[in-house]
PAVEXKE-367976 format. One record per residue: x, y, z of N, C-alpha, C in turn; residue number from 0; chain; residue in one letter. Coordinates in nm, 3 decimals. Layout:
@nX->X; nY->Y; nZ->Z; caX->X; caY->Y; caZ->Z; cX->X; cY->Y; cZ->Z; k->NUM; c->A; r->A
...
//
This chain:
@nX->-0.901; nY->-1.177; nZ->-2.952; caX->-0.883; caY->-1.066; caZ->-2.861; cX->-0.807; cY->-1.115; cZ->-2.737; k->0; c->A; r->X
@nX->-0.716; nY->-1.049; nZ->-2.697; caX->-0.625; caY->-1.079; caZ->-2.593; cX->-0.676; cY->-1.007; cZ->-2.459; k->1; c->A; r->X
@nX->-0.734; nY->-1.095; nZ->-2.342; caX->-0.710; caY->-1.062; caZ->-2.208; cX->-0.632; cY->-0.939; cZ->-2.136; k->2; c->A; r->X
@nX->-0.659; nY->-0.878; nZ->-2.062; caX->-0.574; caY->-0.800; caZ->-2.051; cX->-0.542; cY->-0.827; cZ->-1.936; k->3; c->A; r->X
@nX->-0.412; nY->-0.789; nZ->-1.866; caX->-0.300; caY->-0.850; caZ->-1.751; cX->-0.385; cY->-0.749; cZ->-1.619; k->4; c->A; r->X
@nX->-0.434; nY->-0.666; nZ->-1.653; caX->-0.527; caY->-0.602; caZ->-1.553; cX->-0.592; cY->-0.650; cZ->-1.490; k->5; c->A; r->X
@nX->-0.640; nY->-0.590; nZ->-1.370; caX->-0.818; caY->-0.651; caZ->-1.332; cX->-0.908; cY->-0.571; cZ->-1.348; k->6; c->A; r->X
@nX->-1.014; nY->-0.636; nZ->-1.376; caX->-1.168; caY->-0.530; caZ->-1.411; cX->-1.182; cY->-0.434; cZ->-1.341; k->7; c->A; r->X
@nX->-1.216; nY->-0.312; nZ->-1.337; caX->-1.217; caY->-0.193; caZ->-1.289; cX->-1.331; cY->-0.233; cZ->-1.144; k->8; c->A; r->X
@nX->-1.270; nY->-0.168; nZ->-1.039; caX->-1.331; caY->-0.218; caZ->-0.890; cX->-1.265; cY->-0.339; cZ->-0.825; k->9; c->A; r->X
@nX->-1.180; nY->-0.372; nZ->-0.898; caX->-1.117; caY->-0.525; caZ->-0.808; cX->-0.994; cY->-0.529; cZ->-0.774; k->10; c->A; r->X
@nX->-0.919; nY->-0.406; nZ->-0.771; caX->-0.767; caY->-0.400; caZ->-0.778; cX->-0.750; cY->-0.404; cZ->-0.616; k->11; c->A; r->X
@nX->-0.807; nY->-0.414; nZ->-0.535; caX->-0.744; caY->-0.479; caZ->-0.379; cX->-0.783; cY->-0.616; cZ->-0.347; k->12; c->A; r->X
@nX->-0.879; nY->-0.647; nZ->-0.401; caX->-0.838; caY->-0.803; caZ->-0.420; cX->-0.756; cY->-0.884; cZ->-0.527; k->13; c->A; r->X
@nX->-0.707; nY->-0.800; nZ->-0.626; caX->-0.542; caY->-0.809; caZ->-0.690; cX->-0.475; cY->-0.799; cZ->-0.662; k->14; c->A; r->X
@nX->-0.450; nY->-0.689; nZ->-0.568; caX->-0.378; caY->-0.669; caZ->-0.518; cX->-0.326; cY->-0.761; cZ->-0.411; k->15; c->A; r->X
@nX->-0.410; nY->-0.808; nZ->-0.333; caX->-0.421; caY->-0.879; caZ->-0.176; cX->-0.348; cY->-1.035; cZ->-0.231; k->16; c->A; r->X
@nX->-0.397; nY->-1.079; nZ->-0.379; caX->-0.390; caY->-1.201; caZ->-0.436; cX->-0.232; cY->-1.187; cZ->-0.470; k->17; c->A; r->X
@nX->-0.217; nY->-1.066; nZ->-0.544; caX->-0.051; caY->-1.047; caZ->-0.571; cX->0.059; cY->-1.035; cZ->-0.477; k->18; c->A; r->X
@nX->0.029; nY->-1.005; nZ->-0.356; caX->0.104; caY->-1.011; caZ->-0.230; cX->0.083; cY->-1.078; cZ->-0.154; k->19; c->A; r->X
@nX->0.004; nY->-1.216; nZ->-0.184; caX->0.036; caY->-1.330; caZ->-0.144; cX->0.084; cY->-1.425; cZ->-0.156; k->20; c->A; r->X
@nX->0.080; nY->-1.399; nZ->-0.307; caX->0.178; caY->-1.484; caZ->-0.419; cX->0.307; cY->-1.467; cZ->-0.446; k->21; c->A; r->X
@nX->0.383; nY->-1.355; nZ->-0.372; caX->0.455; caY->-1.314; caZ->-0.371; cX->0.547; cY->-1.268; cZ->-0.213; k->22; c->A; r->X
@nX->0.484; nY->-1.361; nZ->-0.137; caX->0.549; caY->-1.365; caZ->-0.001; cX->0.528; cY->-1.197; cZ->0.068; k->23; c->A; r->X
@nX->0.478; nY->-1.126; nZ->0.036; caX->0.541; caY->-1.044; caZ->0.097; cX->0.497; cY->-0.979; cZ->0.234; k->24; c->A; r->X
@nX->0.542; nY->-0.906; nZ->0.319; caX->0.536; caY->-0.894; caZ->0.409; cX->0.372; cY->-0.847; cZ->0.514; k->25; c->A; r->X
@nX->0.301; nY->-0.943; nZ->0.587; caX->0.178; caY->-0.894; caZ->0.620; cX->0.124; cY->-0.791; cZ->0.594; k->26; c->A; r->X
@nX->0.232; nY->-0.683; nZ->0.673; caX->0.188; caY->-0.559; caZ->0.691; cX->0.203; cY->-0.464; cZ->0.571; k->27; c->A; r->X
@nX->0.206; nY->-0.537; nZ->0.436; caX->0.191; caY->-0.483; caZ->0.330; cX->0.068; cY->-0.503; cZ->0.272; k->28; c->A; r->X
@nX->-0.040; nY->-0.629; nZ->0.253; caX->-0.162; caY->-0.668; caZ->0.301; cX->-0.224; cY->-0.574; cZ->0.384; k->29; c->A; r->X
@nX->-0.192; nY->-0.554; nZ->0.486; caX->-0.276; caY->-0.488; caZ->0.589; cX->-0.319; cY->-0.342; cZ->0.551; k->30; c->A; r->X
@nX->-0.236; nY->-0.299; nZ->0.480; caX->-0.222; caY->-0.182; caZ->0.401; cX->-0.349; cY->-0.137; cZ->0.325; k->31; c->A; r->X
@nX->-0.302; nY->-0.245; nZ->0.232; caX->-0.435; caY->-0.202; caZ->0.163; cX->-0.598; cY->-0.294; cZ->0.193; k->32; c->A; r->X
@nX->-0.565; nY->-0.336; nZ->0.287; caX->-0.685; caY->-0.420; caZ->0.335; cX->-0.798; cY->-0.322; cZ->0.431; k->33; c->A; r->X
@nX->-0.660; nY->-0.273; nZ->0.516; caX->-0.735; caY->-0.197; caZ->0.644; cX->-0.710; cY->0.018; cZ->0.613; k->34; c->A; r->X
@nX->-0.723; nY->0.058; nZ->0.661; caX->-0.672; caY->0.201; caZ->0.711; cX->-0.533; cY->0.143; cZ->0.805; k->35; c->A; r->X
@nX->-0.447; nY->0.170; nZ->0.749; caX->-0.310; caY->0.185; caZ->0.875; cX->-0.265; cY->0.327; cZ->0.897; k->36; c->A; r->X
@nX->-0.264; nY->0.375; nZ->1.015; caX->-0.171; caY->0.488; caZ->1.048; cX->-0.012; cY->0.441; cZ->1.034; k->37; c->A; r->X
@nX->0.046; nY->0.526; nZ->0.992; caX->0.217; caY->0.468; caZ->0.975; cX->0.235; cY->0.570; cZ->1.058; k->38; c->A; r->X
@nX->0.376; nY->0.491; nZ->1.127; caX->0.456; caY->0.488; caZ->1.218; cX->0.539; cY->0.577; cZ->1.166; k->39; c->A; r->X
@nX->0.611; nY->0.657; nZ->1.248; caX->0.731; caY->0.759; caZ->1.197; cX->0.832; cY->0.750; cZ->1.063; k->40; c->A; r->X
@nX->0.861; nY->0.592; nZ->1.122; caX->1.028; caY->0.527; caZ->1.064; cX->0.896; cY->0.473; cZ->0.881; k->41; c->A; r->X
@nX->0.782; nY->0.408; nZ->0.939; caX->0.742; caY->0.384; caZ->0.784; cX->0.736; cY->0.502; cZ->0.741; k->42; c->A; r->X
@nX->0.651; nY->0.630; nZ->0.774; caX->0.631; caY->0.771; caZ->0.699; cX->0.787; cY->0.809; cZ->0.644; k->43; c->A; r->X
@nX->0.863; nY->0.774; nZ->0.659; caX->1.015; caY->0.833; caZ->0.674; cX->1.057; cY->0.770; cZ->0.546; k->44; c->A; r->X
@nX->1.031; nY->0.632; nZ->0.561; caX->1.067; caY->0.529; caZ->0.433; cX->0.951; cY->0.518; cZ->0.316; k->45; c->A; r->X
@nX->0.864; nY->0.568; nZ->0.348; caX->0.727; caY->0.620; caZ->0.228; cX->0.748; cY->0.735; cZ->0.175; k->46; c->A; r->X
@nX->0.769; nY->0.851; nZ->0.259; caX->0.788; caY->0.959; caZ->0.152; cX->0.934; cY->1.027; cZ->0.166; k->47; c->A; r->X
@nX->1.034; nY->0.942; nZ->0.190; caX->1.189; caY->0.957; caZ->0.188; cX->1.206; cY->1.050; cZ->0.291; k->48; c->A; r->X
@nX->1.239; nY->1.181; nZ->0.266; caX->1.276; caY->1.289; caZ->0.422; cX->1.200; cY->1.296; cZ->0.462; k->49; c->A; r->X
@nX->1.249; nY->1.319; nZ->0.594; caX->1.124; caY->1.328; caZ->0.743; cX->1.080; cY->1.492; cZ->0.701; k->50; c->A; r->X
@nX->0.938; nY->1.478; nZ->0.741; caX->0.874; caY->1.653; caZ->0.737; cX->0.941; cY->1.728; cZ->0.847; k->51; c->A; r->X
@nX->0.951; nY->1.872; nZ->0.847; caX->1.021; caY->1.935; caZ->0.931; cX->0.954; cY->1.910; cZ->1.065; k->52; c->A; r->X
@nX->0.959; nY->1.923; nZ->1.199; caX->0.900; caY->1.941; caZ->1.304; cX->0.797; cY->2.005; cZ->1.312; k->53; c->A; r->X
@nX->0.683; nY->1.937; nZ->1.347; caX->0.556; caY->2.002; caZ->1.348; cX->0.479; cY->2.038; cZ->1.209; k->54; c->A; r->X
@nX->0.534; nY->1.984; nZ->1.133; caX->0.447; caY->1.954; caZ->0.967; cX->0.425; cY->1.838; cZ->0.977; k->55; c->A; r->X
@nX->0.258; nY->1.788; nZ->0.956; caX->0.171; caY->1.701; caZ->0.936; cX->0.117; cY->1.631; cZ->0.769; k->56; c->A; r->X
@nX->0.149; nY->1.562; nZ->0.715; caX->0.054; caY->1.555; caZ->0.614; cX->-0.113; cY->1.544; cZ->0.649; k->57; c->A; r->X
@nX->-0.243; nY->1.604; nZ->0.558; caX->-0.356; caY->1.572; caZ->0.587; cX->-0.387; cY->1.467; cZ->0.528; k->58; c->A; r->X
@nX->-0.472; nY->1.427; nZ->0.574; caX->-0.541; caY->1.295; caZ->0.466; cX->-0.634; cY->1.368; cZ->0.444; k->59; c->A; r->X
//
């Protein structure tokens, strides 16, 4: 039986955290899924491509 390239169900942010460290990438991509981050305009902009019109909010 072959392993699977997954991680056990409940562990995918410490896969995650392990995979983006192994992979250089940028803190505040870590921080991401480590912490709650509010994003910044320019990230919301580059996360969900066009800016929302003026005065449209996404909810969480």
């Amino acid at each position: 039986m072959r392993s699977s390239p997954h991680p056990p169900h409940g562990f995918y942010p410490a896969y995650t955290l392990r995979r983006l460290a192994a992979s250089n990438a940028p803190e505040g991509w870590a921080a991401m899924v480590r912490d709650v981050v509010e994003l910044d305009q320019a990230s919301a902009t580059r996360m969900y491509g066009d800016a929302l019109p003026p005065g449209l909010t996404l909810l969480r």
